[in-house]
PyMOL Python script that loads the backbone (N, CA, C, O; Angstrom):
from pymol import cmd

cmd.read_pdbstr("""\
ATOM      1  N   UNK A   1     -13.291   4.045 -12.350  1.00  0.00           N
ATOM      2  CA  UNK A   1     -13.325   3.435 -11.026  1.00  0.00           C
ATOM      3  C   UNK A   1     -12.034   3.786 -10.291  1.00  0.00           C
ATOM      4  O   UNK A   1     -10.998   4.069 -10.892  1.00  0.00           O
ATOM      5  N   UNK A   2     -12.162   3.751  -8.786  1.00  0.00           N
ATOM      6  CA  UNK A   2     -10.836   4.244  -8.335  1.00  0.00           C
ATOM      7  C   UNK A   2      -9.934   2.936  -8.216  1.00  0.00           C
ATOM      8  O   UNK A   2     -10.278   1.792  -8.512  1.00  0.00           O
ATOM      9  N   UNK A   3      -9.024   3.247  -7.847  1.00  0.00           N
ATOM     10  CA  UNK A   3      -7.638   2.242  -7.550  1.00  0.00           C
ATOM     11  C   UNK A   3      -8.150   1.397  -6.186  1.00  0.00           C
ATOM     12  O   UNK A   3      -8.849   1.912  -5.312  1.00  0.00           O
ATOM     13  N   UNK A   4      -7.767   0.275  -6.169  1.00  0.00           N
ATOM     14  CA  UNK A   4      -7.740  -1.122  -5.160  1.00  0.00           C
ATOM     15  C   UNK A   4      -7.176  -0.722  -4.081  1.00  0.00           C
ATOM     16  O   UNK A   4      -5.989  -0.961  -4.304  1.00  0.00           O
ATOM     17  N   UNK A   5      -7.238  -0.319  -3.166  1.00  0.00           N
ATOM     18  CA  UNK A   5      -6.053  -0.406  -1.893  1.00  0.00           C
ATOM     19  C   UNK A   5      -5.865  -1.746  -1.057  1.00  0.00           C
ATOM     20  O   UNK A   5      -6.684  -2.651  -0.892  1.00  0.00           O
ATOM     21  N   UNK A   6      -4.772  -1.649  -0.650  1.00  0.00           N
ATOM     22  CA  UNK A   6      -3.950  -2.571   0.435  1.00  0.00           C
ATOM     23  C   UNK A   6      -5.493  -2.923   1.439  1.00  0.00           C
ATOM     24  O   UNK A   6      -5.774  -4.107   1.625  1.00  0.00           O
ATOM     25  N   UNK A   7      -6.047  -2.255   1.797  1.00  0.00           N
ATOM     26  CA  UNK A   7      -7.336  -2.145   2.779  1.00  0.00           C
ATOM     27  C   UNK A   7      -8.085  -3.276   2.116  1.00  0.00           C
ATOM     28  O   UNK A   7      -8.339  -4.322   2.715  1.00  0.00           O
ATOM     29  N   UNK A   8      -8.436  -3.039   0.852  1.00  0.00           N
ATOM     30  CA  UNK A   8      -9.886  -3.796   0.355  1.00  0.00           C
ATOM     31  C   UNK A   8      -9.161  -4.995  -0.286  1.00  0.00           C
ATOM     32  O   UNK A   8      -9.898  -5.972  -0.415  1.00  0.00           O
ATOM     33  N   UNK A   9      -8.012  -5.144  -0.678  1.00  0.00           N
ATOM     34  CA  UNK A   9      -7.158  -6.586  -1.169  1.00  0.00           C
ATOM     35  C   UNK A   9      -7.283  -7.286   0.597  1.00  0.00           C
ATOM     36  O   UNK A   9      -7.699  -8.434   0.754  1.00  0.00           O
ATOM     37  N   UNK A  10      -7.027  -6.751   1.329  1.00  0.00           N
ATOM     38  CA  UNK A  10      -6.883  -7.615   2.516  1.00  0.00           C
ATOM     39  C   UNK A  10      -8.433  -8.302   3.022  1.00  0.00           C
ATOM     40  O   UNK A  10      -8.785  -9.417   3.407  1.00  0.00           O
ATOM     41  N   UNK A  11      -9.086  -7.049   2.802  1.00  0.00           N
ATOM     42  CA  UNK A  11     -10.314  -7.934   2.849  1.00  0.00           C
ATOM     43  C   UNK A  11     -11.344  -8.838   2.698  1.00  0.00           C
ATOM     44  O   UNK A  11     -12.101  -9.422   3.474  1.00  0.00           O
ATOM     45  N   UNK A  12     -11.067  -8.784   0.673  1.00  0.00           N
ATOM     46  CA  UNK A  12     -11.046  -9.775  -0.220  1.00  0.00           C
ATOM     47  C   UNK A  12     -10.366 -11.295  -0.114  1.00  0.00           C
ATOM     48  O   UNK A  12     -10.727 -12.367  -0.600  1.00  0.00           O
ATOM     49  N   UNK A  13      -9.052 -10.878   0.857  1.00  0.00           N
ATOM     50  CA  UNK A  13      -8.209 -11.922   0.999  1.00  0.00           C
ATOM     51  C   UNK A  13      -9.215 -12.771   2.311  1.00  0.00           C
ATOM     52  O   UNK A  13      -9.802 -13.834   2.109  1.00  0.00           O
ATOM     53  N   UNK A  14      -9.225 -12.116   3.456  1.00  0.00           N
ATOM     54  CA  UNK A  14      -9.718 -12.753   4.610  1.00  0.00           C
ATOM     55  C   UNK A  14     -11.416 -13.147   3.905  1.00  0.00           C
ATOM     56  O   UNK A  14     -11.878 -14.280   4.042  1.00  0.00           O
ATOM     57  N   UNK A  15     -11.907 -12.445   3.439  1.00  0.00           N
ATOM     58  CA  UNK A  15     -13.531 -13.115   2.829  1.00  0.00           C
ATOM     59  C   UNK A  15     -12.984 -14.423   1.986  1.00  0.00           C
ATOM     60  O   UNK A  15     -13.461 -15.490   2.372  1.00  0.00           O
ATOM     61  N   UNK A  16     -11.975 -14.499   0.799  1.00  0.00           N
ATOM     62  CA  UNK A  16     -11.866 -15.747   0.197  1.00  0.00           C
ATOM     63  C   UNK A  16     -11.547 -16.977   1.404  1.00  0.00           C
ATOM     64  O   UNK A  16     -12.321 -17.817   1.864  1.00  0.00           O
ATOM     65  N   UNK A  17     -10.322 -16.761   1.665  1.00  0.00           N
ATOM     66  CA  UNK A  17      -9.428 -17.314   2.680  1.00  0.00           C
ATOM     67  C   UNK A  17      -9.217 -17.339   4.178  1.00  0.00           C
ATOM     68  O   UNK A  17      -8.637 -18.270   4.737  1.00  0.00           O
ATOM     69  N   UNK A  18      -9.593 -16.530   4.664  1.00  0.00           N
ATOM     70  CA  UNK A  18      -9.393 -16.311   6.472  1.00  0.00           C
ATOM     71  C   UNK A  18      -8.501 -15.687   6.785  1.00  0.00           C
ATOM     72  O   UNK A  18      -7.640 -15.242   6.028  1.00  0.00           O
ATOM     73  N   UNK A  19      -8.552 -15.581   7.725  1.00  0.00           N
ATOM     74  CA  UNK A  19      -7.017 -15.127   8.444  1.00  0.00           C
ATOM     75  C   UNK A  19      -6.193 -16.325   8.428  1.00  0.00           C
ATOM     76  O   UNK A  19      -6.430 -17.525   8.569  1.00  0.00           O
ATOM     77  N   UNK A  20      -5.059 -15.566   8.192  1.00  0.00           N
ATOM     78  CA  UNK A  20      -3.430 -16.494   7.939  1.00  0.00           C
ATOM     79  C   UNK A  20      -3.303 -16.816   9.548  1.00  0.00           C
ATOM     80  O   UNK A  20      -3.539 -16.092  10.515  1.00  0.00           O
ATOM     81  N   UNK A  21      -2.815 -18.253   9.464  1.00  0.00           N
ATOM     82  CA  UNK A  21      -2.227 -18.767  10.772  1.00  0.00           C
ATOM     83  C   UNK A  21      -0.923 -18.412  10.803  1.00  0.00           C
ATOM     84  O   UNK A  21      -0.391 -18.882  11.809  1.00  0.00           O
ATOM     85  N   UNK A  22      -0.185 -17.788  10.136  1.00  0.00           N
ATOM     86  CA  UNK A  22       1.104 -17.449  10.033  1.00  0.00           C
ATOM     87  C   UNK A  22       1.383 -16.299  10.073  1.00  0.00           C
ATOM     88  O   UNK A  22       2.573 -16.207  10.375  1.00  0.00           O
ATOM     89  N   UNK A  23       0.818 -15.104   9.897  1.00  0.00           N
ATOM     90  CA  UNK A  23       1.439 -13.543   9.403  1.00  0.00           C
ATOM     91  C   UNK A  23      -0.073 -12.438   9.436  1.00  0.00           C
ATOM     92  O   UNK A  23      -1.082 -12.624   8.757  1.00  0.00           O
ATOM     93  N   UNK A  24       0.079 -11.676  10.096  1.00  0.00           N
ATOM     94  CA  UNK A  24      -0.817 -10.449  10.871  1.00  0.00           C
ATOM     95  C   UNK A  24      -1.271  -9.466   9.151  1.00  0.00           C
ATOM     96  O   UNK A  24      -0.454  -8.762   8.558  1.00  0.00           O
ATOM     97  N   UNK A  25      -1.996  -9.582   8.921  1.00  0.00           N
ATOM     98  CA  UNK A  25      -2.498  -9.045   7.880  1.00  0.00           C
ATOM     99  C   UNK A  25      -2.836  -7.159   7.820  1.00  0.00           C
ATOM    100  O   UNK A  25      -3.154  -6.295   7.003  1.00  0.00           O
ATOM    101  N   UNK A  26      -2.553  -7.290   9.085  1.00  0.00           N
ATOM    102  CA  UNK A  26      -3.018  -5.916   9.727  1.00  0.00           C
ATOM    103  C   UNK A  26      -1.458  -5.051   9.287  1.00  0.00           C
ATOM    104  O   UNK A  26      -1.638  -3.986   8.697  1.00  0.00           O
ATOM    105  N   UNK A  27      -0.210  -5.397   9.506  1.00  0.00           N
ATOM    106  CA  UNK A  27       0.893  -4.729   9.360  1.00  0.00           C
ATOM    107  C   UNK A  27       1.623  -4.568   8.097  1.00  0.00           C
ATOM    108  O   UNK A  27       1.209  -5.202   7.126  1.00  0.00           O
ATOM    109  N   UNK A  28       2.384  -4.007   8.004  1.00  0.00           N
ATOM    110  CA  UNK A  28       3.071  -3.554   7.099  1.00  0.00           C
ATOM    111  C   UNK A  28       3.528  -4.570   5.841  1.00  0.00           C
ATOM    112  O   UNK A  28       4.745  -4.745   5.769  1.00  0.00           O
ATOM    113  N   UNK A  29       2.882  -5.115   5.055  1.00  0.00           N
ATOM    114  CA  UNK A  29       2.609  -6.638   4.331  1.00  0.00           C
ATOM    115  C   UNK A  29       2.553  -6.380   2.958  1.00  0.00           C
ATOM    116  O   UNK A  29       2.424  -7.327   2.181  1.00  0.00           O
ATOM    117  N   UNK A  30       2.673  -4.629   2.338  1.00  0.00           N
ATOM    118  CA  UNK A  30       3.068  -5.033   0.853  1.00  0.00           C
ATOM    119  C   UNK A  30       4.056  -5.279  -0.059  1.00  0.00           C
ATOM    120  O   UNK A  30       3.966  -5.305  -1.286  1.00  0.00           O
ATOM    121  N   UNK A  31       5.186  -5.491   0.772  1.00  0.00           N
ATOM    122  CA  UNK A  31       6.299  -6.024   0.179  1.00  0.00           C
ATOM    123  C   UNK A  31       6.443  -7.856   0.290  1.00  0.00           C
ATOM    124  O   UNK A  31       7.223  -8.502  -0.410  1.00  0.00           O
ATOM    125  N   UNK A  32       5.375  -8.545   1.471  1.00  0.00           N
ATOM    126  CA  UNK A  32       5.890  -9.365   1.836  1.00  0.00           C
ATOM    127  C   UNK A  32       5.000 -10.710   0.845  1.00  0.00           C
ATOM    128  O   UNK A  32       3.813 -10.558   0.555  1.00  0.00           O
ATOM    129  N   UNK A  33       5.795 -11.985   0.414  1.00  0.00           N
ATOM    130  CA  UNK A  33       5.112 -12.446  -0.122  1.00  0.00           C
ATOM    131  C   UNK A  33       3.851 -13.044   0.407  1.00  0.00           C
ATOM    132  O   UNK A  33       3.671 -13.086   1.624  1.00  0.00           O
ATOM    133  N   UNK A  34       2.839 -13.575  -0.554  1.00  0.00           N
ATOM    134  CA  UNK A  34       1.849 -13.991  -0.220  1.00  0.00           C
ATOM    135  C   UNK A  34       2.111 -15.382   0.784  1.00  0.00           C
ATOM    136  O   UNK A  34       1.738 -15.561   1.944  1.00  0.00           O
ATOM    137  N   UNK A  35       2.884 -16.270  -0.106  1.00  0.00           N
ATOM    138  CA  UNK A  35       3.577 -17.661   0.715  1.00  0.00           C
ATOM    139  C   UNK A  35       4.002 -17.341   2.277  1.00  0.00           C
ATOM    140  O   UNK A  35       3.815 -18.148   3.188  1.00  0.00           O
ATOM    141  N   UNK A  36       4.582 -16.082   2.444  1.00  0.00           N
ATOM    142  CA  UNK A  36       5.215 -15.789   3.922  1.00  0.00           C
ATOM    143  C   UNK A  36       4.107 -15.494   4.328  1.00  0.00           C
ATOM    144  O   UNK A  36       4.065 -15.593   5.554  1.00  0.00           O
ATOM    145  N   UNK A  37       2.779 -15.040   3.698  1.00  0.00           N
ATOM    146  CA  UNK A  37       1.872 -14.757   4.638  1.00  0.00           C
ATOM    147  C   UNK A  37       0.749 -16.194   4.934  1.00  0.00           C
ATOM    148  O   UNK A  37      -0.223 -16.520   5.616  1.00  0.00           O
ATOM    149  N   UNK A  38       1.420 -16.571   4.184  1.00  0.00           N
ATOM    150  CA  UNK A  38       0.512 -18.144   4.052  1.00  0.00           C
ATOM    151  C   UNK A  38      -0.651 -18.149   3.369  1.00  0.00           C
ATOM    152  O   UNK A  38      -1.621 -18.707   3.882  1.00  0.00           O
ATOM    153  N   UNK A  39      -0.733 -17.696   2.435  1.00  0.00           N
ATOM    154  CA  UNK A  39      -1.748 -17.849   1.393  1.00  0.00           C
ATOM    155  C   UNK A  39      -1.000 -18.421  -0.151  1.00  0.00           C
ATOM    156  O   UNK A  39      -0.185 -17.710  -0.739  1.00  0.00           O
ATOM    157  N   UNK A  40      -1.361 -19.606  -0.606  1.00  0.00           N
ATOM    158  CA  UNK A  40      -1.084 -20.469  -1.704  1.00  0.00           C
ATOM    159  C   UNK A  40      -1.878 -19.935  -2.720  1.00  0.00           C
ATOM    160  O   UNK A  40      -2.974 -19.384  -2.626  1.00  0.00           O
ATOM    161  N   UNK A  41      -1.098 -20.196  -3.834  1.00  0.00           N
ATOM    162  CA  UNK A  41      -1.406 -19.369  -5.368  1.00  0.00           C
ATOM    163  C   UNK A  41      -2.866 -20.264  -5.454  1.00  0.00           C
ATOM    164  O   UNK A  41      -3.158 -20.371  -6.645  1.00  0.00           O
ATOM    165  N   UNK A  42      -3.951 -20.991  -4.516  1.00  0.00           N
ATOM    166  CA  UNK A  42      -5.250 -21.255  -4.780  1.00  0.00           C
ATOM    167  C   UNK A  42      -5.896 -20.553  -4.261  1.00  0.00           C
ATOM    168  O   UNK A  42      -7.090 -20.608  -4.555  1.00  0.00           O
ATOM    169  N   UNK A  43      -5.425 -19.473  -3.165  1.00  0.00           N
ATOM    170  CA  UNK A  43      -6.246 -18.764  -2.573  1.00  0.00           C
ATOM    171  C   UNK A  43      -6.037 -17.222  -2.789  1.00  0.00           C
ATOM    172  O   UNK A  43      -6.765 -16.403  -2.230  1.00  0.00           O
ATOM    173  N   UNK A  44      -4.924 -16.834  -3.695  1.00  0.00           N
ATOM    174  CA  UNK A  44      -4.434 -15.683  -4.501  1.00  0.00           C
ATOM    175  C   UNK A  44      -5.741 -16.150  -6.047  1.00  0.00           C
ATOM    176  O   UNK A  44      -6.696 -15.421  -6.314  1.00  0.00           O
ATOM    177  N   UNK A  45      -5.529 -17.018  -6.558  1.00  0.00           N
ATOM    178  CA  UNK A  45      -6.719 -17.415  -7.360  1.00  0.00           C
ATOM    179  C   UNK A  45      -8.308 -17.012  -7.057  1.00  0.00           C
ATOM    180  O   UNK A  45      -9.033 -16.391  -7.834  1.00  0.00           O
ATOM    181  N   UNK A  46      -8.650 -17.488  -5.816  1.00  0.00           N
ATOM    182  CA  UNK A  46      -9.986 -17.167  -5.564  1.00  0.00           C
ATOM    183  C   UNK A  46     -10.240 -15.692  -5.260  1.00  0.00           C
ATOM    184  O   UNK A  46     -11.221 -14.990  -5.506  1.00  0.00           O
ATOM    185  N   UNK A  47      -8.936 -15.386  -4.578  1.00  0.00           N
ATOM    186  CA  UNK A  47      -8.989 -13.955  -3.820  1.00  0.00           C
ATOM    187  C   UNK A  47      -8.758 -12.793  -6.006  1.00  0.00           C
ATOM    188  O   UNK A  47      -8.332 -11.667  -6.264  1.00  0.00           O
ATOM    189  N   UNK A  48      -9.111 -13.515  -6.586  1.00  0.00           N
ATOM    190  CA  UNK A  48      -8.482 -12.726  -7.991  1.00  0.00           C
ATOM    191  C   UNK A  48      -9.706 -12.657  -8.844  1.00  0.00           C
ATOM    192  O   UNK A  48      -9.943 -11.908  -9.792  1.00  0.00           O
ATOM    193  N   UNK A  49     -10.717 -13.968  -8.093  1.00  0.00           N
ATOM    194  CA  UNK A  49     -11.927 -14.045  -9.063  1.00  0.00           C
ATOM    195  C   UNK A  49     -12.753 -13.425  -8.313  1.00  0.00           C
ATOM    196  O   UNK A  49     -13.747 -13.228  -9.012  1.00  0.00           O
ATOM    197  N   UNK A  50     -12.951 -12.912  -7.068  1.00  0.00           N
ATOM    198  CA  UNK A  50     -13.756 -11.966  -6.683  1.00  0.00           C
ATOM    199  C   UNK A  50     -12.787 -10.623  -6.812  1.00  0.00           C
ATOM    200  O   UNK A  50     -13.372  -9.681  -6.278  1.00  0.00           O
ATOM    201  N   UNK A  51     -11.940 -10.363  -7.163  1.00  0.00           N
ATOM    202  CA  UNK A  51     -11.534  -8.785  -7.431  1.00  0.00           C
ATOM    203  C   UNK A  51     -12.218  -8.935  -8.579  1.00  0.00           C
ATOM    204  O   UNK A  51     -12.935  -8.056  -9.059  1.00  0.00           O
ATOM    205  N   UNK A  52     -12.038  -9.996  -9.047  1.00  0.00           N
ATOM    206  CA  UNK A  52     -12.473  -9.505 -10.590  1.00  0.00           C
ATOM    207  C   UNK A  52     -14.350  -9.417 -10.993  1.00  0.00           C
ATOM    208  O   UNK A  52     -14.712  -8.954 -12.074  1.00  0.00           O
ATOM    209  N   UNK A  53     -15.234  -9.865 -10.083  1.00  0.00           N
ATOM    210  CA  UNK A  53     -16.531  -9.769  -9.538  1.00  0.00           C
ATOM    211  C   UNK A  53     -16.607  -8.476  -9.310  1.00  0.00           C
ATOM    212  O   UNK A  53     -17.197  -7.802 -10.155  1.00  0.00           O
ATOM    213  N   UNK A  54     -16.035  -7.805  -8.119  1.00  0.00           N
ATOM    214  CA  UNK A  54     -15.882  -6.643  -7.178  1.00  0.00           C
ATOM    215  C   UNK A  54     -15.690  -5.480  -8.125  1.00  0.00           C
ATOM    216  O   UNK A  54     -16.222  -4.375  -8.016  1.00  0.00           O
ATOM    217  N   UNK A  55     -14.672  -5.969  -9.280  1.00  0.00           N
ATOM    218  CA  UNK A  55     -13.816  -4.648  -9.389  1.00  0.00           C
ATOM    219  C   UNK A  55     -14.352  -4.325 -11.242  1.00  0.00           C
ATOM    220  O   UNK A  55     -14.088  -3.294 -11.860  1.00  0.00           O
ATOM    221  N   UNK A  56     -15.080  -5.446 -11.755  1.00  0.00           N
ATOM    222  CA  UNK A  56     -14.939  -5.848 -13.474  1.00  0.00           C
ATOM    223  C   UNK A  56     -14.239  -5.352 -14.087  1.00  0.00           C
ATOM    224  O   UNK A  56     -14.419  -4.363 -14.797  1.00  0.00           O
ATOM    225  N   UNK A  57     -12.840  -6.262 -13.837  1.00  0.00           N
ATOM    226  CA  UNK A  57     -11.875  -6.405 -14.456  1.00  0.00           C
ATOM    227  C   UNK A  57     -11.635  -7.993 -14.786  1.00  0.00           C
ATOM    228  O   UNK A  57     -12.147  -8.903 -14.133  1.00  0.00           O
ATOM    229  N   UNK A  58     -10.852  -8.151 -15.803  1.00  0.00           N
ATOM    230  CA  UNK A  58     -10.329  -9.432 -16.229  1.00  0.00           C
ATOM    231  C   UNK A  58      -8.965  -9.623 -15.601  1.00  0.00           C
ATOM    232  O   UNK A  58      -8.223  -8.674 -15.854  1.00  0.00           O
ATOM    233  N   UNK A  59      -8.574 -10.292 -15.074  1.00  0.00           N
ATOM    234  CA  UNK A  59      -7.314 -10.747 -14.463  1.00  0.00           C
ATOM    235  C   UNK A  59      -6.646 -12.411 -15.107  1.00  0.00           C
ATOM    236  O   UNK A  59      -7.234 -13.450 -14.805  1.00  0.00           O
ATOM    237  N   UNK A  60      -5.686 -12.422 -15.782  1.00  0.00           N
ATOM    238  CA  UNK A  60      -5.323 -13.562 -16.334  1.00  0.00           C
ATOM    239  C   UNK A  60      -4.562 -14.508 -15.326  1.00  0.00           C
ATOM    240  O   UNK A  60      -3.542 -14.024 -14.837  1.00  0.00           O
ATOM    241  N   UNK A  61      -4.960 -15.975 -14.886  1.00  0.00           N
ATOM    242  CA  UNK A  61      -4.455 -16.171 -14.234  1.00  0.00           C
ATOM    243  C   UNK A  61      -2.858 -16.284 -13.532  1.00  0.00           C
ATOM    244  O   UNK A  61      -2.488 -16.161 -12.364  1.00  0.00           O
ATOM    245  N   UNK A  62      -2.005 -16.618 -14.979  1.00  0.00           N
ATOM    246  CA  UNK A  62      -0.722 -16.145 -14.687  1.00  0.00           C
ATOM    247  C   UNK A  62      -0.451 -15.504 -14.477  1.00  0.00           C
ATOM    248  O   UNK A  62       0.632 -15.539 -13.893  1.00  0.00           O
ATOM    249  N   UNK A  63      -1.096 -14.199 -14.699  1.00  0.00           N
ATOM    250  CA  UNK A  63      -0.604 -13.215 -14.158  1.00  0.00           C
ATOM    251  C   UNK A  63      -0.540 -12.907 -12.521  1.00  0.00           C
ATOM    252  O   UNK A  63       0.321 -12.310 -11.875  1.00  0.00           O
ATOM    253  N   UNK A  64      -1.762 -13.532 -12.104  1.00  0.00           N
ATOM    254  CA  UNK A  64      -2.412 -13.534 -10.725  1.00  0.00           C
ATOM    255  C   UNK A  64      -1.327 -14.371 -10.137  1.00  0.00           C
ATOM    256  O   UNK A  64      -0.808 -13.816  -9.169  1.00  0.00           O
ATOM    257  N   UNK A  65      -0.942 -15.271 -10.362  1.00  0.00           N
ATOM    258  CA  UNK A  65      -0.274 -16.667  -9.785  1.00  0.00           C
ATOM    259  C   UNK A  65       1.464 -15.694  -9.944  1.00  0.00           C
ATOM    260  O   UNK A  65       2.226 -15.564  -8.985  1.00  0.00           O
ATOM    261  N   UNK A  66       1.643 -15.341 -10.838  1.00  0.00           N
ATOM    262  CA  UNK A  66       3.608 -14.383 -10.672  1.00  0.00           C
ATOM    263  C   UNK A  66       3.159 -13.229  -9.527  1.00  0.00           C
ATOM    264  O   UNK A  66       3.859 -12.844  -8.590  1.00  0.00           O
ATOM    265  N   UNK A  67       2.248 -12.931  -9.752  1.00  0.00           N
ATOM    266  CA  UNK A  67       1.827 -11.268  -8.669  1.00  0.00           C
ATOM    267  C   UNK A  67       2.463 -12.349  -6.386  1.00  0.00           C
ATOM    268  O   UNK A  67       1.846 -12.749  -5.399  1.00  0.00           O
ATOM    269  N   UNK A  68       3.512 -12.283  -6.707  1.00  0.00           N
ATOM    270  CA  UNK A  68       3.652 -12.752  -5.430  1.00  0.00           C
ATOM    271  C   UNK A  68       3.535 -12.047  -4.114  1.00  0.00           C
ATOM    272  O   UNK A  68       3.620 -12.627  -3.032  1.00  0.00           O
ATOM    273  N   UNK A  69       3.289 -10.476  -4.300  1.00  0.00           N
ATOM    274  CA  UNK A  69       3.299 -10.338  -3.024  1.00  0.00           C
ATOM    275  C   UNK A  69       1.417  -9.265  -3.444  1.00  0.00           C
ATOM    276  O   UNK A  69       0.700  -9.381  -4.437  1.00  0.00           O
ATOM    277  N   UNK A  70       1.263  -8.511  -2.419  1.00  0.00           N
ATOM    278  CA  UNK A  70       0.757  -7.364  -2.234  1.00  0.00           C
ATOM    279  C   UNK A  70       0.872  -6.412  -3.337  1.00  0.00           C
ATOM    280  O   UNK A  70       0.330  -6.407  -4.442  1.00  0.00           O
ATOM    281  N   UNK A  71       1.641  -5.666  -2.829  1.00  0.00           N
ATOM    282  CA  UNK A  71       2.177  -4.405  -3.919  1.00  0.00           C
ATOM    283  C   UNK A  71       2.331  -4.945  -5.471  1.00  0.00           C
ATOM    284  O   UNK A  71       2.284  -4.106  -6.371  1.00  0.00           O
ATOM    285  N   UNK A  72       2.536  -6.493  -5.827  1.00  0.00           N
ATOM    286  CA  UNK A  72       2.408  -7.031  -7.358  1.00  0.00           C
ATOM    287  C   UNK A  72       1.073  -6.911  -7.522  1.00  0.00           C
ATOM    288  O   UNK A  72       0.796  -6.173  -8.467  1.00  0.00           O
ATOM    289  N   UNK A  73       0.196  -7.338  -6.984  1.00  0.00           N
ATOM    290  CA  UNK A  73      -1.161  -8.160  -7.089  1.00  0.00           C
ATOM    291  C   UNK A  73      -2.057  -6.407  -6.877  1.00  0.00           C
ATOM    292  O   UNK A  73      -2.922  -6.145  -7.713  1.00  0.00           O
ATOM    293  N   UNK A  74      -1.834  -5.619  -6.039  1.00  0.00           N
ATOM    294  CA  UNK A  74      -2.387  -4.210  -6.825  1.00  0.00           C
ATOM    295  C   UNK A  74      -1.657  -3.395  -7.735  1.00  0.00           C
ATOM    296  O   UNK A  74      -2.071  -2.269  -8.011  1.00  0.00           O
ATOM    297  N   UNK A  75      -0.885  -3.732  -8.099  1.00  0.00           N
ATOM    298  CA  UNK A  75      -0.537  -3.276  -9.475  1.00  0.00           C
ATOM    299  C   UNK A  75      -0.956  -3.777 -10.885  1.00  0.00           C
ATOM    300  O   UNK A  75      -0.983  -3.180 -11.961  1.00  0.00           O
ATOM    301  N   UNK A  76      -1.238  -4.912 -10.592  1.00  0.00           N
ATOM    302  CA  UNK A  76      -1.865  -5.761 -11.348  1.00  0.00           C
ATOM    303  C   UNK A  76      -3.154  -5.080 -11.969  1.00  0.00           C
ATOM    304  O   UNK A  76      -3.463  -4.812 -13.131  1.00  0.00           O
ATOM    305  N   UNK A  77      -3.987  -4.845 -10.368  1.00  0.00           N
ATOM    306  CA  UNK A  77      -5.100  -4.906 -10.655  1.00  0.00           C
ATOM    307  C   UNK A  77      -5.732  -3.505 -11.042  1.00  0.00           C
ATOM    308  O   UNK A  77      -6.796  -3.233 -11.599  1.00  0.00           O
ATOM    309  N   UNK A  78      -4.586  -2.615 -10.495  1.00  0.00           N
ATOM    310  CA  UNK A  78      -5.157  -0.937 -10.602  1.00  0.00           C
ATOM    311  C   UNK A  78      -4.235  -0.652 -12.337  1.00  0.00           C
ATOM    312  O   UNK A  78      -4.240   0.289 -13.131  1.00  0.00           O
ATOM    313  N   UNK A  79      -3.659  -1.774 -12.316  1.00  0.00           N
ATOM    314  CA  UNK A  79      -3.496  -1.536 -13.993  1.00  0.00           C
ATOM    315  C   UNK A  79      -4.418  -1.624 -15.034  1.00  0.00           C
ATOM    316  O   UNK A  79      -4.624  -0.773 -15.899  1.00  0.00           O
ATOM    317  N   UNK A  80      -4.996  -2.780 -14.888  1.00  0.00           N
ATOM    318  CA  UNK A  80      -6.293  -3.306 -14.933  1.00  0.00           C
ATOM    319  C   UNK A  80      -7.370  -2.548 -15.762  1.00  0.00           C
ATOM    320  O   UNK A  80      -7.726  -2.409 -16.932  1.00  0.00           O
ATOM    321  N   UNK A  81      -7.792  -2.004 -14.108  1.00  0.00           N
ATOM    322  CA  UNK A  81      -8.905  -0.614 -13.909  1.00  0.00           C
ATOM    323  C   UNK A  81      -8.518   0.768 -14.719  1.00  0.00           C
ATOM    324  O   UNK A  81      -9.291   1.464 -15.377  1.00  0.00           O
ATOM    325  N   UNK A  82      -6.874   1.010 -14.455  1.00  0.00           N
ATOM    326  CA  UNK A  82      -6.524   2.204 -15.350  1.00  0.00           C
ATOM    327  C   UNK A  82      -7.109   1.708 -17.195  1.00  0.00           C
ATOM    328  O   UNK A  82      -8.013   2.095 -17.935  1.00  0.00           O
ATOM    329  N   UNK A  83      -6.000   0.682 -17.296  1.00  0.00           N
ATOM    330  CA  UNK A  83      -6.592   0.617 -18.722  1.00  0.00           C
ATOM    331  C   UNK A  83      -8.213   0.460 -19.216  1.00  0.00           C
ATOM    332  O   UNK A  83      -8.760   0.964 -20.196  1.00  0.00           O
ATOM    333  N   UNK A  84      -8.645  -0.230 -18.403  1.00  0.00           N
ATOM    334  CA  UNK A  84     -10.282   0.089 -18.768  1.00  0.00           C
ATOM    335  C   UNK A  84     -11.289   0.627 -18.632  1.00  0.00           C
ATOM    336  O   UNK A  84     -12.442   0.349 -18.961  1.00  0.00           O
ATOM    337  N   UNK A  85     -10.436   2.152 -17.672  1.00  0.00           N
ATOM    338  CA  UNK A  85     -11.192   3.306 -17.282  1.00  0.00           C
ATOM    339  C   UNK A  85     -12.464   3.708 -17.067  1.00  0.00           C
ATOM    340  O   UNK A  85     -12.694   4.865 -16.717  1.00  0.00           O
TER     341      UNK A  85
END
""", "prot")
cmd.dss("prot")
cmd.show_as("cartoon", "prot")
cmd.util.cbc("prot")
cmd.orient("prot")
């Protein structure tokens, strides 16, 4: 399977969660944390159980819940996918 992009995590994000009342999802956002973007480790959770629907992969939740920004949370997940090729 191919790798997750920034594109389809954001989309996953706005289908779990919505758009952030706080921070433009559209810009330059994989360094920035999830909290600055206003999404709480319950909606990094939901947004983790449909990657993991989407993508069949297993994602442990601690792991999901430390992944604080973007760029953690697809690394996570295209690690994931690499290892289970």
């Amino acid at each position: 399977m191919s790798q997750m992009t920034l594109a389809e995590l954001v989309a996953i994000i706005r289908e779990c969660a919505g758009d952030s009342d706080v921070a433009d999802l559209d810009g330059d956002v994989l360094d920035v944390s999830f909290e600055d973007l206003g999404y709480d480790s319950l909606a990094m959770l939901e947004a983790a159980g449909q990657t993991q629907r989407r993508y069949s992969v297993t994602l442990v939740d601690d792991a999901v819940v430390e992944a604080r920004t973007p760029r953690e949370f697809l690394t996570l997940v295209n690690g994931e996918l690499t290892r289970v090729g």
